[in-house]
Structure formats: C-alpha cells, structure tokens
C-alpha positions in Angstrom: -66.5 58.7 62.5 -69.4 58.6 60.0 -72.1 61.4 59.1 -74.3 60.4 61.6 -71.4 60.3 64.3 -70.2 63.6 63.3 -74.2 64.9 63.3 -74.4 63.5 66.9 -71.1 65.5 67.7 -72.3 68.5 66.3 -75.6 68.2 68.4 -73.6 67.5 71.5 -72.0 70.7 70.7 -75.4 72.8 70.1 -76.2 71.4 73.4 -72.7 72.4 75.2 -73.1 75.8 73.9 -76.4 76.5 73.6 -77.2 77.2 70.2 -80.7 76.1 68.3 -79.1 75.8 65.0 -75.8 75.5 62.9 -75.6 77.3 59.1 -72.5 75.2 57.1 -71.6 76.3 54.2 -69.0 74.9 51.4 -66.5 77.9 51.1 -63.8 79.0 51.8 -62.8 82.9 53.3 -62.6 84.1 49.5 -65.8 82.3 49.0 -64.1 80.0 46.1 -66.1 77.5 44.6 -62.9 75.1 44.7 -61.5 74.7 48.4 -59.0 73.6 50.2 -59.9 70.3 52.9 -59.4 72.7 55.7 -62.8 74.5 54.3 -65.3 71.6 53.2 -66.8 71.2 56.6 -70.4 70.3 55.0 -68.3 67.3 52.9 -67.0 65.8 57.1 -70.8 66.4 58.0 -72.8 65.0 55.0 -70.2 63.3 53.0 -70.9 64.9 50.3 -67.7 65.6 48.2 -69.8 68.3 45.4 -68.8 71.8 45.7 -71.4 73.5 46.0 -73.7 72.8 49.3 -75.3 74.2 52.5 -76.8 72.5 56.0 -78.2 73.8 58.4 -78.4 71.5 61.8 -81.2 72.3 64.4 -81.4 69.9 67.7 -83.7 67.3 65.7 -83.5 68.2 61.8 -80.9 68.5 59.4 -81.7 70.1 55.7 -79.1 69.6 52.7 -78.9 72.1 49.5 -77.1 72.1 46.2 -77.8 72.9 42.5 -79.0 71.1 39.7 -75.6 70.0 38.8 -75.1 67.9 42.0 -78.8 66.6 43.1 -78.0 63.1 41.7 -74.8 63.1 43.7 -76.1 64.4 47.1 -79.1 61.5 46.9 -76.2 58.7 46.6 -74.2 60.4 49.1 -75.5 62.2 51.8 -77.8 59.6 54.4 -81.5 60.8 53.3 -82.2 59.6 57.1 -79.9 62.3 58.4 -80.7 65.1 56.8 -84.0 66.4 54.2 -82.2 66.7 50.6 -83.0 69.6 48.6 -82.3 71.3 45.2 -81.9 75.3 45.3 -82.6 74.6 41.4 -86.0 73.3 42.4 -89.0 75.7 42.4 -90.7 72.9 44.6 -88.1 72.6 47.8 -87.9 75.0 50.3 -85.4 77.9 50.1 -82.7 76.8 52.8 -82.9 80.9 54.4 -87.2 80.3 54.8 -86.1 76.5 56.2 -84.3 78.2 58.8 -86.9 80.9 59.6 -89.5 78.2 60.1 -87.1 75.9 62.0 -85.3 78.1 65.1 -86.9 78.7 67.9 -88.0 82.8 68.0 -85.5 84.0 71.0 -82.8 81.0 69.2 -79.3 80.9 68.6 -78.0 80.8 65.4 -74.0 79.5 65.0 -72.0 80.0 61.6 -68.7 80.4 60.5 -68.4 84.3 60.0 -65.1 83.6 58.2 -66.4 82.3 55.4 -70.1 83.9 54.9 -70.4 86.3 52.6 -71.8 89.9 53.9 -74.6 88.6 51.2 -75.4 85.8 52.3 -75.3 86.9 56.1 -77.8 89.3 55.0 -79.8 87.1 53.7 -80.0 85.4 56.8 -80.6 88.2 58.7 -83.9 89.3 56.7 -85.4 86.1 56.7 -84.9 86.0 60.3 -86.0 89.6 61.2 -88.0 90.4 64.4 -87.6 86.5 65.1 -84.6 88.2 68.1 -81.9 85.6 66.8 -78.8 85.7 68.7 -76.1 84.9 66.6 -72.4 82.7 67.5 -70.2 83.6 65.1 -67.1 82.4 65.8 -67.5 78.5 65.2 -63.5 78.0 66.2 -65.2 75.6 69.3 -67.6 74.1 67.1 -65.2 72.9 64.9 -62.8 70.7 67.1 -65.1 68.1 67.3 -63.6 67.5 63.7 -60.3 66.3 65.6 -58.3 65.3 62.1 -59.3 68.7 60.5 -56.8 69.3 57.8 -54.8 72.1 58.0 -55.2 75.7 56.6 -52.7 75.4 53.6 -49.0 76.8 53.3 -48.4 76.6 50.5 -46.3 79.6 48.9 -47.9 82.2 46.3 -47.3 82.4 42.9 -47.6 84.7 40.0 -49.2 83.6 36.4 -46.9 84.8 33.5 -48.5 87.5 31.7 -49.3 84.8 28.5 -52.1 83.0 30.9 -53.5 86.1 31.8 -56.1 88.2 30.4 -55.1 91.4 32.5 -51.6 91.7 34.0 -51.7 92.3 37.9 -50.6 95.9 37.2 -54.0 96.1 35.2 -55.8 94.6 37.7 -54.8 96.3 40.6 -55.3 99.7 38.6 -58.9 98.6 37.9 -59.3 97.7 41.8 -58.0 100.7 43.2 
C-alpha cells in the first residue's frame, strides 16, 4: 500500500468508529526522538522517514508538521496532494493544536495513541480544544491493524553502559531520581 491507500484506510476506519479526527505522532512510549519501526506510524502514513513529525487526519483533510531541520525532506516526501505541509519552525503556518481546533467538528471525536503522548502534549490538546465537548478514543490498538505488516514491538534484551561511557553511574542516577 502507498500513503494515499493507507490515508484511505485510515478514513475507512474514522468512519467504522466514528471518530472526526486522528492525532499521529512520531514517538515512541518514552517519547524518544529515535524509534523503533513498531512506533513510526506517521513514516506508514506520510512516508516520511524524518524523526520528528505530527498529522492529524480529519474525514477530508490531512495536515503534516516538522522542524526546520526536516521541511526540505517532508516536501520531497510526503504527497503535498494528501496532506497541507507545515513547519512548526515557521511563524507563518498554522500551529498543528489551533489546526485541530479549527478543523473538528464541536461535539467531535478525537482518536490518539495515549501510549505514546506525552501528559504535555495531551494537554496541549486539551486547552486548545476546551469548551469545544471533544470526546476523546484513546486507545488506537483498532486503528492501527489496518497497518497489517506492522513491525513488532522489539525484544531485544537490556544492557548496561560501562561506567567509562557514562557521565553518572546508574547508582548516581537512580540516587538523583529517587
């Protein structure tokens, strides 16, 4: 499937379920900046491989955000017809929580993946819609079988750094945590 196949999925989905709008993000549950293939869910709707990005899908419009250091990128790789590309490093584009105010329906339904939002940025989207009574699906498990050759969560085993590669030893850190 390409971007606009999955974008039709996902709309099929909204439909199924419905939901008015769908927040992506590109994180993982410990909000990395780096993540695993299991976690880039914006990258299997836009194609965008940066790592840094946001879209959010309503029943006829899709919006795209990065930074600075990917808006060349997203224009060669995410479809321009599928989805309205913006820069959160431009003063000029729309901030992606006042797109979403302006483009769900007041009374709407607002689907994200709660396990990898931030309480910030969840906030964030709560405020900017405020007295708009959003109802919110937050568990996106459904959502995200239409990606039928979804990678999965990695195994792999943990390891510790040697204490040379560190700054603080995980004695020191867990100290400074607790």
């Amino acid at each position: 499937m390409n971007s606009a196949e999955h974008l039709s999925a996902l709309r099929k989905w909204m439909v199924s379920k419905k939901v008015d709008a769908v927040y992506l993000t590109c994180t993982d549950p410990h909000q990395s900046e780096s993540v695993a293939d299991h976690w880039k869910t914006v990258q299997w709707f836009t194609g965008f491989t940066g790592s840094v990005a946001w879209a959010i899908v309503t029943a006829d419009k899709a919006a795209f955000w990065t930074d600075g250091r990917y808006t060349e990128q997203a224009k060669r790789q995410v479809d321009a017809e599928l989805s309205a590309l913006y820069s959160i490093s431009d003063p000029k584009d729309p901030d992606r929580f006042d797109w979403l105010r302006n483009h769900i329906p007041k009374d709407g339904c607002l689907a994200l993946d709660a396990g990898v939002l931030s309480t910030a940025n969840f906030r964030k989207i709560q405020s900017a819609l405020k007295g708009r009574d959003i109802r919110f699906e937050l568990n996106l498990e459904s959502f995200l079988n239409i990606w039928t050759d979804r990678p999965r969560i990695p195994q792999d085993s943990l390891y510790q750094l040697e204490e040379e590669f560190t700054v603080r030893t995980r004695r020191e850190k867990l100290t400074a945590l607790r």
